[in-house]
N, C-alpha and C positions, 0 to 999 in steps of 0.2 A: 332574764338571762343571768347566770351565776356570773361574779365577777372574780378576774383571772384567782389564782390563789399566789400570795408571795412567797418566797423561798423558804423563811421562817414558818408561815403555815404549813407546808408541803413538809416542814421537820416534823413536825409539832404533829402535822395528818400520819404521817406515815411510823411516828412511835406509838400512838392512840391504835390504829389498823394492827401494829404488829403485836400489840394484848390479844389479836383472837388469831394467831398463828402458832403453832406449836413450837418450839424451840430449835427442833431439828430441821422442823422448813427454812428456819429463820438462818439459823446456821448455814444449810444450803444456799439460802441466795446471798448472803455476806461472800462466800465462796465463789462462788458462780461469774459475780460481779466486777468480782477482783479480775476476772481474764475478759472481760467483754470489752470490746473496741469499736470506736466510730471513724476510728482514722485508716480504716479500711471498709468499704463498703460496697455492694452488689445491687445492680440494676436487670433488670431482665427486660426484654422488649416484648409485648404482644404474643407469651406464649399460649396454646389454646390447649393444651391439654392437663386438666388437675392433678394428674400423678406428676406430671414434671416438676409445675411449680411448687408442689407439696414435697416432694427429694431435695430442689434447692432449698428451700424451705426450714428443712432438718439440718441439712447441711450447712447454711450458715451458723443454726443453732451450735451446732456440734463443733463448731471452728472459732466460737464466739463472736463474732459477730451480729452487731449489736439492730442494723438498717440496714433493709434490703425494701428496695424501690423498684413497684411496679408498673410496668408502662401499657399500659391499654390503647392498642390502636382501634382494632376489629374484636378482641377477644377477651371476655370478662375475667376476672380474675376469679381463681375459685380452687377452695383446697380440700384434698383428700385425704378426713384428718385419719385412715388406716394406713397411709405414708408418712403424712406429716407428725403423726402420733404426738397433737398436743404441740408443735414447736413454734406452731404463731402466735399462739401467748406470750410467750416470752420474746417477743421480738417488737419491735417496732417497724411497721407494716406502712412505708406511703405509697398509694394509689396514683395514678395520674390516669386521666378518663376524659380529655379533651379530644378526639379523634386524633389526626392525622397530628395534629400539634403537640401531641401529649409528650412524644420522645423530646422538643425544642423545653416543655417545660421544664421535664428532668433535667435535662442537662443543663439546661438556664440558673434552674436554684442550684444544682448542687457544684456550678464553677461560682456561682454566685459566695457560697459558701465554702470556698478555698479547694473545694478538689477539683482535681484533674482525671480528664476521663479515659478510660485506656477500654480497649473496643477488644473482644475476642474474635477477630473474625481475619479471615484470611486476607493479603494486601502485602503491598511490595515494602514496604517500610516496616514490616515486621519485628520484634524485639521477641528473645527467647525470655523464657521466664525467669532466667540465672542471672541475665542481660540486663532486666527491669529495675531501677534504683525506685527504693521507697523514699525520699527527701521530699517526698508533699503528701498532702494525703489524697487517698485515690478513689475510686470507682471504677468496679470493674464495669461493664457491659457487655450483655450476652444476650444473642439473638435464639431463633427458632433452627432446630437442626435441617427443615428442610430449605425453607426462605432465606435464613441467616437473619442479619441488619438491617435495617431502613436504611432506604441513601442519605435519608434525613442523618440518621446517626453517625452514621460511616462519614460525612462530611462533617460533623463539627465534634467527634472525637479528636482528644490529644496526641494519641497514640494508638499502637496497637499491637499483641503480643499473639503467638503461635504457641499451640503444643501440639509438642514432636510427636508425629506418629508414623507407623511401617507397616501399613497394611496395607490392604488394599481399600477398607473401605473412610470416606472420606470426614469423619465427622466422630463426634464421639456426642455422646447420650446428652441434653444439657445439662443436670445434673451431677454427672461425670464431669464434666469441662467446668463446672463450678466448683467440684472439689477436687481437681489438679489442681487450679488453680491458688484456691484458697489452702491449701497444704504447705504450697511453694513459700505463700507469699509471707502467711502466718508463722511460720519457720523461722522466716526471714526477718519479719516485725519482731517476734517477740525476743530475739536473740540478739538484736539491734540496741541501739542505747537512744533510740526514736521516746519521746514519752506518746507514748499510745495508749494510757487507761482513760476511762475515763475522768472527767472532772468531779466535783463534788457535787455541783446542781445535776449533772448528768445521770449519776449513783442514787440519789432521791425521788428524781423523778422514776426514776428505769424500776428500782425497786418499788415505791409506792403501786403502778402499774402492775408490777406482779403478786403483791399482796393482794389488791384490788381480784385480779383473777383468782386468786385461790381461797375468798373466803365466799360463803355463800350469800348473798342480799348484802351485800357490800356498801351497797348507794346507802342503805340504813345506817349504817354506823359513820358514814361519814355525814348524813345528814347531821346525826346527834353528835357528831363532834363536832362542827360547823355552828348548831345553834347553840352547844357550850362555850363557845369563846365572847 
């Protein structure tokens, strides 16, 4: 078993990897980087359909955000990369796949890990989304448009927010209802004086990871930089 790599190595790996990237890639994710955020984050519960999670998917790409956490109750996760066109690469993807307890693990690491869980789902304590104060960092949580939450979830979220709608019909698309939301909020973040970038370990590893994706037999060059040291 490889032994972890230290911070100094993950530099040192990831300017060695960036010799077989073009310039313009490179450029690209130095860019990219600079707007990606973990102090806002999305969970999804147990959705079963791959176009869905493949739109959130995009969506969080597309709003920078950095971690989007999936919850597996009954329904495997699985993306449909002619929606998702390529955005789980760029993302960092946790699974959770313990059955009925999967939603308890999410929410367990990630209050564990300083956020606070705000639920999208309908409920008398409701916060509008103009209403919501960013001074923690957060997770969103989002259910199945026809089931909604788990009572699992619905009971040990922090809160819970609405968006407004005047129709008649009751729900809006999940992917829709992840980019209402992540528009308001992101708005809101990034115009805030919150420091929301990432860190410096955060930017090395995130980038090494994408480098990793985009060059071909990868594992190769990092072997031969590993047994060069």
């Amino acid at each position: 078993m490889r032994k972890p790599q230290s911070e100094l190595m993950k530099k040192e790996g990831l300017a060695f990897l960036s010799g077989f990237v073009s310039n313009n890639k490179k450029q690209l994710f130095d860019k990219i980087i600079r707007d990606r955020t973990r102090y806002i984050t999305v969970m999804v519960e147990d959705l079963y359909q791959p176009h869905n999670i493949s739109a959130v998917l995009r969506t969080c790409d597309c709003f920078g955000i950095q971690d989007v956490h999936i919850i597996e109750n009954r329904n495997r996760f699985e993306v449909n990369d002619d929606i998702a066109v390529g955005s789980s690469k760029w993302l960092t993807i946790k699974k959770y796949d313990n059955g009925n307890n999967s939603v308890l693990d999410a929410i367990g690491l990630l209050k564990k890990n300083g956020y606070r869980i705000i639920a999208a789902s309908p409920h008398k304590n409701n916060l509008s989304l103009s209403d919501l104060t960013l001074d923690s960092r957060t997770a969103f949580l989002f259910g199945t448009e026809l089931e909604g939450l788990s009572e699992s979830a619905i009971k040990n979220a922090d809160g819970f927010i609405k968006i407004p709608m005047y129709g008649f019909t009751e729900s809006f698309n999940i992917s829709v209802s992840v980019a209402i939301v992540l528009h308001e909020i992101t708005q809101k973040l990034r115009s805030s004086e919150i420091k929301w970038h990432l860190n410096e370990h955060e930017v090395t590893e995130i980038k090494l990871g994408w480098i990793k994706n985009v060059i071909k037999r990868a594992e190769l060059y990092e072997e031969r930089f590993l047994k060069n040291l």
